[in-house]
N, C-alpha and C positions, 0 to 999 in steps of 0.2 A: 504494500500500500504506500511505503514511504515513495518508492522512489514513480508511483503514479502522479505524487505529488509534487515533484521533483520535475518531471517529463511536463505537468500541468502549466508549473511556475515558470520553468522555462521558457515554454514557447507561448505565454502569456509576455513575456519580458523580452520575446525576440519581436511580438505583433506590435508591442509597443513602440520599441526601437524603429522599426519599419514606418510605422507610423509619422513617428517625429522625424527621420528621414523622409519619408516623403512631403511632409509639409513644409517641411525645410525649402524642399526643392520646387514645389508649384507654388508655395507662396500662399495656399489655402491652410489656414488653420482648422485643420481636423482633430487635432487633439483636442483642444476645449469643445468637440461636439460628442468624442467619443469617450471622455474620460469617463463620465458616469455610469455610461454603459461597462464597463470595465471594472469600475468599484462595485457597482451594483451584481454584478458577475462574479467577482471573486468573494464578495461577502454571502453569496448564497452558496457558492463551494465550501466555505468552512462551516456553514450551517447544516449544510445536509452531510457534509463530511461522517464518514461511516465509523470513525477512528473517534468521534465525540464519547461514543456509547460503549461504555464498558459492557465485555461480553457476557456477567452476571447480571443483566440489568435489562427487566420485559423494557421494549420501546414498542412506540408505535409511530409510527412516516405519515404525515398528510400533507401536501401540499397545498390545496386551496379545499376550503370546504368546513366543515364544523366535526367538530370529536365533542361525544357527548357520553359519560358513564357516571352509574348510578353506583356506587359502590354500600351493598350490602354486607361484604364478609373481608378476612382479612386481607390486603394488600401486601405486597413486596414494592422492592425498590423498583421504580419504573420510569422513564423517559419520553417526554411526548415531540413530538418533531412534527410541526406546524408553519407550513409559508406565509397565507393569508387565510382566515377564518376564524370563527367560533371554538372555544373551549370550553364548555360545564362540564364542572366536576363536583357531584353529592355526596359530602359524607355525612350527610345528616344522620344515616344508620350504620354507620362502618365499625368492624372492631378491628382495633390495632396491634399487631403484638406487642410485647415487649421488648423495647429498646426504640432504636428510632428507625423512624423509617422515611425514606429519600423521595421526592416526589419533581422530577427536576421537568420547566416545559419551556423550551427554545421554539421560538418565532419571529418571523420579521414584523407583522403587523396582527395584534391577535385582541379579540375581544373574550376577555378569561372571562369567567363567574364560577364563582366558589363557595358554594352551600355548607354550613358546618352547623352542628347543634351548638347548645349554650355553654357546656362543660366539656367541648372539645378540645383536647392538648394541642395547637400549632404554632409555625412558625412561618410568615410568608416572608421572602427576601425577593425583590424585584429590583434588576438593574434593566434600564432602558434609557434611549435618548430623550426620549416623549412619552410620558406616563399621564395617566388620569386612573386616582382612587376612589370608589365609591364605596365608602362603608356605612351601613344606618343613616343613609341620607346626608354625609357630609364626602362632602368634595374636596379632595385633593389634587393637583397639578406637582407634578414635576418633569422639569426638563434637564437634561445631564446630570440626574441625579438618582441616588436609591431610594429602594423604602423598605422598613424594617415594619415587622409588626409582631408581637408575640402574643399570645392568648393569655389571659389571667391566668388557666391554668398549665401551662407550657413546662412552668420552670419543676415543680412537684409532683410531677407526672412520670411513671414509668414507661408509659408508651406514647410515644410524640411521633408526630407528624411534619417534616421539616419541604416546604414546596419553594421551590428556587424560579423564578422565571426570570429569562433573558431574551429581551425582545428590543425593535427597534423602534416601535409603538406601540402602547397598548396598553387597552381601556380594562380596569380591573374590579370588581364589583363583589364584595364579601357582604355574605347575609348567614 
């Protein structure tokens, strides 16, 4: 896998080159048309990149569209891999085991919702460029920044629930 990566980065760094030699030479500036196409590009390779996800760890791949699970019974550690879409996730009825358990969901643009009962142990950590929190009807914003949030009962708890999201927008909404 490394060196598919290698083979990628390269001839991403030779189309470039090419690039700015040819604009050099016609005098049309193509770079400033195609650079974002380019970042935009490479940022979804390390997103989808296959080498994110440890091999102990259920994931699930969607690209555009909504993931939606109802969780009734114990979980494992698990990974959600989302382009653009919908994410609920219920744990209003969930049992946890003990110890903690990993809950990680990577997206570029994602509208999360995350149902939990009232004495539920969590932990949500969200790094994004563009955030909006909506918990009990208060609104939060942030831009290049995180946001931490612990459950009253998080710290005294033998079985937690620890949810990581890393997105590059995204609307997040806790009930």
């Amino acid at each position: 896998m490394l060196a598919r990566k290698s083979l990628f980065l390269g001839t991403g760094l030779m189309i470039i080159g090419l690039l700015v030699l040819f604009a050099e030479l016609s005098g049309e500036n193509l770079l400033l048309v195609l650079m974002p196409f380019v970042l935009i590009g490479l940022g979804l390779f390390l997103l989808i990149s296959p080498t994110l996800v440890p091999s102990n760890v259920n994931h699930a791949v969607q690209f555009i569209g909504e993931y939606r699970q109802y969780y009734c019974q114990a979980i494992d550690d698990k990974s959600i891999f989302l382009g653009v879409g919908d994410v609920d996730l219920d744990f209003s009825h969930i049992y946890l085991p003990p110890g903690e358990t990993d809950l990680k969901i990577t997206c570029f643009a994602g509208d999360i919702r995350l149902k939990f009962r009232r004495d539920f142990p969590y932990r949500i950590q969200s790094r994004a460029f563009v955030s909006e929190v909506n918990e009990n009807e208060q609104k939060q914003e942030f831009i290049v920044d995180g946001f931490e949030k612990n459950s009253r009962f998080y710290a005294e708890s033998d079985s937690r629930l620890r949810i990581q999201i890393l997105s590059f927008v995204s609307d997040i909404t806790i009930s």
